[in-house]
KEKOLSE-745548 format. One record per residue: chain; y, x, z of N, C-alpha, C, O in turn. Coordinates in nm, 3 decimals, m for minus. Layout:
<rs>
<r cadena="A" n_yy="Y" n_xx="X" n_zz="Z" ca_yy="Y" ca_xx="X" ca_zz="Z" c_yy="Y" c_xx="X" c_zz="Z" o_yy="Y" o_xx="X" o_zz="Z"/>
...
</rs>
This chain:
<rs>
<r cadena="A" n_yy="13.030" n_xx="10.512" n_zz="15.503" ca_yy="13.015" ca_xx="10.649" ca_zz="15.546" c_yy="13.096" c_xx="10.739" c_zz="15.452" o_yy="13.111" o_xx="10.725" o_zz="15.331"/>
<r cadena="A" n_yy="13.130" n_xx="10.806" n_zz="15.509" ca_yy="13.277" ca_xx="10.930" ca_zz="15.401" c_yy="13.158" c_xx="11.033" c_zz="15.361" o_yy="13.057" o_xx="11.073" o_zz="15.419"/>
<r cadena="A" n_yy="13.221" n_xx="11.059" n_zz="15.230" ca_yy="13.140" ca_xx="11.165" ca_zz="15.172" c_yy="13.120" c_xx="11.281" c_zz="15.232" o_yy="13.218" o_xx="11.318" o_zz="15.297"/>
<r cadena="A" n_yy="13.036" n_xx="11.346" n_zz="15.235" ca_yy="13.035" ca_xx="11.516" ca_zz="15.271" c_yy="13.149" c_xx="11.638" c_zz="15.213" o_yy="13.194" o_xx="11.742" o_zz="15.262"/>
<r cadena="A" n_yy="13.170" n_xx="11.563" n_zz="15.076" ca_yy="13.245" ca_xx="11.670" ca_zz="14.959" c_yy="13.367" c_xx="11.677" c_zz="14.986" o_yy="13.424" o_xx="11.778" o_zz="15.030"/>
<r cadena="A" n_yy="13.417" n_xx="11.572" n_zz="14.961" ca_yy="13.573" ca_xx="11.529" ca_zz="14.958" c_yy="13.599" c_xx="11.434" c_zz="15.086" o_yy="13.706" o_xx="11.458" o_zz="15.143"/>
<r cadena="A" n_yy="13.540" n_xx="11.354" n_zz="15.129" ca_yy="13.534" ca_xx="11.242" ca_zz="15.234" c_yy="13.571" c_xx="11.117" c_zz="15.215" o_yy="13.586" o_xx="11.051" o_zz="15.317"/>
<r cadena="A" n_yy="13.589" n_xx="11.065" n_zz="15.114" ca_yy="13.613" ca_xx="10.923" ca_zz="15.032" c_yy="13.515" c_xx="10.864" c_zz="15.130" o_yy="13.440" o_xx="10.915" o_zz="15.213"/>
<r cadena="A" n_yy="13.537" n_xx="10.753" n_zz="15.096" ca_yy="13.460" ca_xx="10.631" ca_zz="15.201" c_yy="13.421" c_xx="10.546" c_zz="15.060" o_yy="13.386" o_xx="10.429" o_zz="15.075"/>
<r cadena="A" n_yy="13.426" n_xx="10.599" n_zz="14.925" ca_yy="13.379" ca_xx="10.509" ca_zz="14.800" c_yy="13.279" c_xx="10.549" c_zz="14.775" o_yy="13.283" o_xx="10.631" o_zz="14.683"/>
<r cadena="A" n_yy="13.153" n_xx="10.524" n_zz="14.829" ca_yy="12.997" ca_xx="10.615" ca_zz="14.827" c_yy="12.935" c_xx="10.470" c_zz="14.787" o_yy="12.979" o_xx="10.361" o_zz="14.824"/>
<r cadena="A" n_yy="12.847" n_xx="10.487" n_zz="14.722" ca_yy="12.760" ca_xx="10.346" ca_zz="14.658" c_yy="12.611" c_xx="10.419" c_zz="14.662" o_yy="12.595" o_xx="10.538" o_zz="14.635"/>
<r cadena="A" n_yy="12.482" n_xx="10.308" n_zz="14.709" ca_yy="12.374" ca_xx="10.332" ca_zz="14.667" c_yy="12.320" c_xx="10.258" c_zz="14.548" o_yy="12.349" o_xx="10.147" o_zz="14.504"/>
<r cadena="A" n_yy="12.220" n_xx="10.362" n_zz="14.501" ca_yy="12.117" ca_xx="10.342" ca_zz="14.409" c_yy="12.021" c_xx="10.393" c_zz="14.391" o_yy="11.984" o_xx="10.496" o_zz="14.447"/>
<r cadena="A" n_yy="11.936" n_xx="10.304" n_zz="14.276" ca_yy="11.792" ca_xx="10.357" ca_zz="14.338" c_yy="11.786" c_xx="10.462" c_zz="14.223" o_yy="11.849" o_xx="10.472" o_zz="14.118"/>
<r cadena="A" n_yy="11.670" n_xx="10.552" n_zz="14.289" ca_yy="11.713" ca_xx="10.692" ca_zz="14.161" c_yy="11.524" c_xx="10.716" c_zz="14.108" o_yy="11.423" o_xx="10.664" o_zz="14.156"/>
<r cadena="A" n_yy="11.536" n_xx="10.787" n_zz="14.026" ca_yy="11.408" ca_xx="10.882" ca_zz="14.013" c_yy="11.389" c_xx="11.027" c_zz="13.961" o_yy="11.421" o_xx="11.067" o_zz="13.849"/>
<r cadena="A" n_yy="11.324" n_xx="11.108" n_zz="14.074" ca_yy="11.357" ca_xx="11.276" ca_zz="14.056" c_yy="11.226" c_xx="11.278" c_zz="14.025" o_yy="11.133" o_xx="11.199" o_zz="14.042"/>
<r cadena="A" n_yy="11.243" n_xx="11.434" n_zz="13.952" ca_yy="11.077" ca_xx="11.499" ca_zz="13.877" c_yy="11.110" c_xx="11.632" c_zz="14.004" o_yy="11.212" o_xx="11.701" o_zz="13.996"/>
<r cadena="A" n_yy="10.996" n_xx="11.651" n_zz="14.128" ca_yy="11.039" ca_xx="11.745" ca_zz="14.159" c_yy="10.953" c_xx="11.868" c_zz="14.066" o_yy="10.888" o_xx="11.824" o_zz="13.971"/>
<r cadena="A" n_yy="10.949" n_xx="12.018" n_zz="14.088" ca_yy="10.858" ca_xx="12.078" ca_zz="14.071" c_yy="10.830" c_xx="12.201" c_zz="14.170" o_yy="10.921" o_xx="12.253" o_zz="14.234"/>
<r cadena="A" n_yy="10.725" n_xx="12.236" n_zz="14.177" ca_yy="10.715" ca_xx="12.356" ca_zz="14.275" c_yy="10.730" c_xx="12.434" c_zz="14.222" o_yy="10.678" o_xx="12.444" o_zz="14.111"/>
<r cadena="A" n_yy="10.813" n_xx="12.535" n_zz="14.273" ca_yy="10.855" ca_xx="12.698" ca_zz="14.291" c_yy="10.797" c_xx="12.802" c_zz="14.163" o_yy="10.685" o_xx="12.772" o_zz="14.124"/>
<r cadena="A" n_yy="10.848" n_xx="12.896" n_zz="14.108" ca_yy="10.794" ca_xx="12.982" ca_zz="14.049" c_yy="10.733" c_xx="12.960" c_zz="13.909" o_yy="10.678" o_xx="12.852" o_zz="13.886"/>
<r cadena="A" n_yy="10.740" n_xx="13.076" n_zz="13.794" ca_yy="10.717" ca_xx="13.075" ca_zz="13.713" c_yy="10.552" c_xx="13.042" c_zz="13.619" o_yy="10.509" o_xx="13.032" o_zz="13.504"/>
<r cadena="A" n_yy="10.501" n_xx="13.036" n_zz="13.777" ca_yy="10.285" ca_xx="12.978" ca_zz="13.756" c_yy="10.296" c_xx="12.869" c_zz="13.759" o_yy="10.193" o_xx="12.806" o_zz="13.734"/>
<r cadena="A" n_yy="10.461" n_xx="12.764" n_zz="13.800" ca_yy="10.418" ca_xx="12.679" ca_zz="13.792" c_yy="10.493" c_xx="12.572" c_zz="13.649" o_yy="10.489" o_xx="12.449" o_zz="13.641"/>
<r cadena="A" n_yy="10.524" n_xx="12.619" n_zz="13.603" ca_yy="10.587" ca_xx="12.601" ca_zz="13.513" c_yy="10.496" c_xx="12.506" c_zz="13.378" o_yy="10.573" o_xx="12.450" o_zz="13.300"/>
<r cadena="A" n_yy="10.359" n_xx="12.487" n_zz="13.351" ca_yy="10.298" ca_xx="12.420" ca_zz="13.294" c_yy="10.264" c_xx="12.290" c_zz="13.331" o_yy="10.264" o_xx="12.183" o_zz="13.271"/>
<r cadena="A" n_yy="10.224" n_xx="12.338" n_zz="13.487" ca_yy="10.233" ca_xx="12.167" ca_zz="13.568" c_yy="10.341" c_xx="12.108" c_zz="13.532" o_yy="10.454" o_xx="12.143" o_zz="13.498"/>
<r cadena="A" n_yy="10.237" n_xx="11.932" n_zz="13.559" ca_yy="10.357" ca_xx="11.867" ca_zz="13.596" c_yy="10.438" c_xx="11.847" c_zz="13.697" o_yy="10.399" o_xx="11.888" o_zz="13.807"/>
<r cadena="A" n_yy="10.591" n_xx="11.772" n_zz="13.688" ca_yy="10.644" ca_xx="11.796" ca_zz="13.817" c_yy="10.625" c_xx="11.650" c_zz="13.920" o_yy="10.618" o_xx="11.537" o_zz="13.873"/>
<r cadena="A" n_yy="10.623" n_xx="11.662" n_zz="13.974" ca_yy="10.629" ca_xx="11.509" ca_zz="14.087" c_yy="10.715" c_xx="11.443" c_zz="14.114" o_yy="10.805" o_xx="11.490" o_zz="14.184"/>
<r cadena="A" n_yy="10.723" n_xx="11.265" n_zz="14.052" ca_yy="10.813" ca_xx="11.198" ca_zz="14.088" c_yy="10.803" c_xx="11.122" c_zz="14.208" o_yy="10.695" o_xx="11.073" o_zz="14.240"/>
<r cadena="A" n_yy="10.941" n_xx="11.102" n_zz="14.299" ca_yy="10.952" ca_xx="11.048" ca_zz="14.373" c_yy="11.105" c_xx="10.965" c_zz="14.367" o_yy="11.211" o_xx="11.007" o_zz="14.320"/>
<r cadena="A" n_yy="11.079" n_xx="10.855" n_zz="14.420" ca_yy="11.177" ca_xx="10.757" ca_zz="14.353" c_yy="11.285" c_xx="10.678" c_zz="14.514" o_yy="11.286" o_xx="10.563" o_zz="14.558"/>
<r cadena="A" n_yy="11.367" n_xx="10.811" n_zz="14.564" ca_yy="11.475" ca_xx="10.747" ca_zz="14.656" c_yy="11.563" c_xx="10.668" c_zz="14.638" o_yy="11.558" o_xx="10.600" o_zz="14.536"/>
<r cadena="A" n_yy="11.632" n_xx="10.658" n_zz="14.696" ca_yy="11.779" ca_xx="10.580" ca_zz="14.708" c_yy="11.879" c_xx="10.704" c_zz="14.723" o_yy="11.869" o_xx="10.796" o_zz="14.804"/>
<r cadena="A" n_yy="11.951" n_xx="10.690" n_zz="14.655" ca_yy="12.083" ca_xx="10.742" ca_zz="14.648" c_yy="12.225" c_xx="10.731" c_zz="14.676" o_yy="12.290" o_xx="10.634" o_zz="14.637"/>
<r cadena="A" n_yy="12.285" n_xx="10.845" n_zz="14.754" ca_yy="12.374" ca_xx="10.791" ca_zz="14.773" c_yy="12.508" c_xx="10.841" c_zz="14.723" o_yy="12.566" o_xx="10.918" o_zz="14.800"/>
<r cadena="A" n_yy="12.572" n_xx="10.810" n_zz="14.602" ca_yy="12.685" ca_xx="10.884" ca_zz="14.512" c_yy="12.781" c_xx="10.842" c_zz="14.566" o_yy="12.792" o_xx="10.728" o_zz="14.610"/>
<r cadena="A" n_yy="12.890" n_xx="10.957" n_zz="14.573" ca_yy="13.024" ca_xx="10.929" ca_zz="14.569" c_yy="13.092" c_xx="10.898" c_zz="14.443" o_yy="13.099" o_xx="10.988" o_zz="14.360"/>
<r cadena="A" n_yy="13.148" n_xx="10.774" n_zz="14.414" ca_yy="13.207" ca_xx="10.773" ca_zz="14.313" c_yy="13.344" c_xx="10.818" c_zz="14.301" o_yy="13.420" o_xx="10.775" o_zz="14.214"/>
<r cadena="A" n_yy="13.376" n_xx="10.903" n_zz="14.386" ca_yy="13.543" ca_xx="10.967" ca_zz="14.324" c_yy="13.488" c_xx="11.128" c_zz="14.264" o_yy="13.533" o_xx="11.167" o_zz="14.156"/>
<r cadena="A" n_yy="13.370" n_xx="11.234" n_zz="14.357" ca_yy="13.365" ca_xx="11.311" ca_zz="14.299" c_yy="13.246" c_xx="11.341" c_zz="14.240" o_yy="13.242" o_xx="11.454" o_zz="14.190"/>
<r cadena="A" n_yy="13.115" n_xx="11.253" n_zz="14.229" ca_yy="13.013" ca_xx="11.259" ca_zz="14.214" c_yy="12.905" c_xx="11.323" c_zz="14.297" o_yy="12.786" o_xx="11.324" o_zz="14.268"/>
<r cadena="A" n_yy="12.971" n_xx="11.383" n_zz="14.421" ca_yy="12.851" ca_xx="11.472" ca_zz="14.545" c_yy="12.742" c_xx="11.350" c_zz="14.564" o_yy="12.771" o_xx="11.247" o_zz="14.624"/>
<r cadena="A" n_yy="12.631" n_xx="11.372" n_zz="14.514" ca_yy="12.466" ca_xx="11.257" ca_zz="14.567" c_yy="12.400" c_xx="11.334" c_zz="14.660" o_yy="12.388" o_xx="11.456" o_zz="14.660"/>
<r cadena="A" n_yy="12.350" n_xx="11.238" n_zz="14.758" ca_yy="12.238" ca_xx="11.311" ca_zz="14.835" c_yy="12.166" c_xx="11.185" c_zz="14.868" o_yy="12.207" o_xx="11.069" o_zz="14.879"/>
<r cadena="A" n_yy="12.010" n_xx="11.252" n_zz="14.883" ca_yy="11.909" ca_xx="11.174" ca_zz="14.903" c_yy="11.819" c_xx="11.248" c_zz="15.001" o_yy="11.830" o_xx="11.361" o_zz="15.049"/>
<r cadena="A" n_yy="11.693" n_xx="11.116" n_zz="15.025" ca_yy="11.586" ca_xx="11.163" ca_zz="15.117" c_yy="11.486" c_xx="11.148" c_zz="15.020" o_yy="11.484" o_xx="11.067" o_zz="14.927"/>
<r cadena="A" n_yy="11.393" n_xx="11.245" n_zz="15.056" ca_yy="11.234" ca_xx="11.196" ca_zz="14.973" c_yy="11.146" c_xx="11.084" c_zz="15.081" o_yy="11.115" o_xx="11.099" o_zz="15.199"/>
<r cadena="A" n_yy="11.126" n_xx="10.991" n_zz="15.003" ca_yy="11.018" ca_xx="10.939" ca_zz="15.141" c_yy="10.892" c_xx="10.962" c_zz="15.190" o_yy="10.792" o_xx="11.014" o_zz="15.141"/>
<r cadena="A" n_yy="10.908" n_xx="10.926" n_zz="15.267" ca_yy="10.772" ca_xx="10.959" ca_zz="15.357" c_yy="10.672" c_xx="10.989" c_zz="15.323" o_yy="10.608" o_xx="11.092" o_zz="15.345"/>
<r cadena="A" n_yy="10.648" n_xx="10.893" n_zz="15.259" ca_yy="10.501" ca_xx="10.938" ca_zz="15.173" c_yy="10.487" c_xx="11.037" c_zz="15.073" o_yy="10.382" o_xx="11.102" o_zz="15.066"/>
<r cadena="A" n_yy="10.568" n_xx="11.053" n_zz="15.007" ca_yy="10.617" ca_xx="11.168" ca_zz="14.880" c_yy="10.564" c_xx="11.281" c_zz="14.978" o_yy="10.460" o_xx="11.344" o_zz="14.958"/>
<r cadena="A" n_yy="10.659" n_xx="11.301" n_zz="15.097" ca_yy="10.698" ca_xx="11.422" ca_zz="15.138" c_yy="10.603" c_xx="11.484" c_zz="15.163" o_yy="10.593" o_xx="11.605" o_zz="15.145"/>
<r cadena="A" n_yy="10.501" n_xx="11.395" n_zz="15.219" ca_yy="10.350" ca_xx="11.461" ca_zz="15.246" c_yy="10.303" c_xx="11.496" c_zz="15.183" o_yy="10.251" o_xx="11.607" o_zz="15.194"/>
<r cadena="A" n_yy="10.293" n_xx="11.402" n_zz="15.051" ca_yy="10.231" ca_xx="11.517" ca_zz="14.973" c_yy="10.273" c_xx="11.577" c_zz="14.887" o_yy="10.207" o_xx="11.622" o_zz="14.793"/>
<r cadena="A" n_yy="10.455" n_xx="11.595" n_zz="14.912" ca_yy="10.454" ca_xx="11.790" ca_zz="14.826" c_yy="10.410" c_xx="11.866" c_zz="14.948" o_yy="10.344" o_xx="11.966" o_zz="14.916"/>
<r cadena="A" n_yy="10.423" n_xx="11.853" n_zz="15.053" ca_yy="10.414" ca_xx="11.922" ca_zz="15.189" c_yy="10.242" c_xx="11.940" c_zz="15.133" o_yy="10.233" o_xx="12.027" o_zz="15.046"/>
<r cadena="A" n_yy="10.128" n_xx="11.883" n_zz="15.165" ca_yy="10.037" ca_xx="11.932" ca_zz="15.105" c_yy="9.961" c_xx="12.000" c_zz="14.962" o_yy="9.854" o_xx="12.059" o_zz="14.946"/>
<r cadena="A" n_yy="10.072" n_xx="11.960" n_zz="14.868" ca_yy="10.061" ca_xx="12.011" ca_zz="14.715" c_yy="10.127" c_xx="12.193" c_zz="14.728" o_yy="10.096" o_xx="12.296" o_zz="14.669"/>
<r cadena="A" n_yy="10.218" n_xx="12.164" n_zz="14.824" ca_yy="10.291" ca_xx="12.316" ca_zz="14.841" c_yy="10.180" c_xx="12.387" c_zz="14.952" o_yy="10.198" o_xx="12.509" o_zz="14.946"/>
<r cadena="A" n_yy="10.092" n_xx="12.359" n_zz="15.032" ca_yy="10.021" ca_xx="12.456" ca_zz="15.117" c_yy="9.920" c_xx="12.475" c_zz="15.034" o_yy="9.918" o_xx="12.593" o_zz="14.998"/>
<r cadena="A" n_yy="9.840" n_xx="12.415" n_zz="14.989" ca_yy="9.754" ca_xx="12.408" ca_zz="14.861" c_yy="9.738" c_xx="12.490" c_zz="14.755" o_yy="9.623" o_xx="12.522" o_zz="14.726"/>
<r cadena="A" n_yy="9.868" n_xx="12.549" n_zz="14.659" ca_yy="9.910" ca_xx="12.596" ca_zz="14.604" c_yy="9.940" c_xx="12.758" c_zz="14.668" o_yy="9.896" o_xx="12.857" o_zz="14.609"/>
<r cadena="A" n_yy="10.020" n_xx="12.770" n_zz="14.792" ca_yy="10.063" ca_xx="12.886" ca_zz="14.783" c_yy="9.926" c_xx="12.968" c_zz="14.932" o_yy="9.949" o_xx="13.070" o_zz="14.997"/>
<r cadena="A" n_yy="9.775" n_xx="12.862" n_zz="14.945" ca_yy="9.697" ca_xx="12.953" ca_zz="14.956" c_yy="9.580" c_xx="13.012" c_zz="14.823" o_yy="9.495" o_xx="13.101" o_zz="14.819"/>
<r cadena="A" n_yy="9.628" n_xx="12.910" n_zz="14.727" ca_yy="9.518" ca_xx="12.925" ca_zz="14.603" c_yy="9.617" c_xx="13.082" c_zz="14.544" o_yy="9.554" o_xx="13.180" o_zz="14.504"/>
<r cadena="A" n_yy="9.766" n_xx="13.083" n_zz="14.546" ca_yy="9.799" ca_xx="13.196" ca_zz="14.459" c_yy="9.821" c_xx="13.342" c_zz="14.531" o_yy="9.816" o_xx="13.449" o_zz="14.470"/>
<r cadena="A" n_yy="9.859" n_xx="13.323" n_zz="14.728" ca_yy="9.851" ca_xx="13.436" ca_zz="14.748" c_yy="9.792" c_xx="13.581" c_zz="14.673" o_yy="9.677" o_xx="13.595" o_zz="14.630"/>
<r cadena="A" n_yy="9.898" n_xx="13.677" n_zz="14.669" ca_yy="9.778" ca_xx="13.808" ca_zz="14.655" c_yy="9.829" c_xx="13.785" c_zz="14.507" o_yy="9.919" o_xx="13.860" o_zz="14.468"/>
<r cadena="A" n_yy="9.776" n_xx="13.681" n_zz="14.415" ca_yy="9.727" ca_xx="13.662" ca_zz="14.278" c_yy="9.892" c_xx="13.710" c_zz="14.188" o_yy="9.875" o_xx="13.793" o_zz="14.100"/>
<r cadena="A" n_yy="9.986" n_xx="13.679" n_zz="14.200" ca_yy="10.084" ca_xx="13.665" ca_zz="14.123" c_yy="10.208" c_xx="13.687" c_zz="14.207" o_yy="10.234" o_xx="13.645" o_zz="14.320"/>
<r cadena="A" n_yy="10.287" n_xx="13.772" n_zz="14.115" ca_yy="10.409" ca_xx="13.848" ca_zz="14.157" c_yy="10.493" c_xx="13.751" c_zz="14.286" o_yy="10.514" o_xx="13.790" o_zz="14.401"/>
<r cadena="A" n_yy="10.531" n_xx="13.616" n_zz="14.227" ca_yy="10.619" ca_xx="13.527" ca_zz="14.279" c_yy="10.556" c_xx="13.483" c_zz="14.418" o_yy="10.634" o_xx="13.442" o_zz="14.505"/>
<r cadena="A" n_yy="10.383" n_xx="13.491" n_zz="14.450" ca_yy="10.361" ca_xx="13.404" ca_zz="14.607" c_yy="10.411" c_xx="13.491" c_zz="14.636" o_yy="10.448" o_xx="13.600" o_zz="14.593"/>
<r cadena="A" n_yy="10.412" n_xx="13.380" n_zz="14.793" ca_yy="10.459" ca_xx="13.405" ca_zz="14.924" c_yy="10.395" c_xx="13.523" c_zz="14.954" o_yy="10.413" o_xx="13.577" o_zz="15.063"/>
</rs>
């Protein structure tokens, strides 16, 4: 598959591990959440892109609704 960046067809996977974190300066003491994709680098210009999986996704998807009904109202940065 050709890169997005440049379009090289020299793209390699690997397996990766991201710390995500949620949004905003309240959250900044938490920790952040790892989730551990596959990656896919271009090795001529370095452009990576990944998916979170499935399971991850749910639950930032529920760590993020969670969160931004506990801070409504409360702090400059909610929604």
């Amino acid at each position: 598959m050709a890169c997005e960046m440049c379009g090289s067809a020299n793209e390699t996977k690997f397996g990766g591990e991201v710390n995500i974190h949620f949004p905003g300066p309240i959250h900044l003491d938490e920790p952040g959440f790892f989730v551990f994709p596959k990656l896919a680098v271009c090795l001529d210009c370095g452009f990576t892109k990944f998916s979170v999986p499935e399971r991850e996704l749910c639950l930032l998807k529920k760590g993020l609704a969670g969160r931004r009904q506990t801070h409504v109202g409360n702090h400059k940065d909610a929604p």
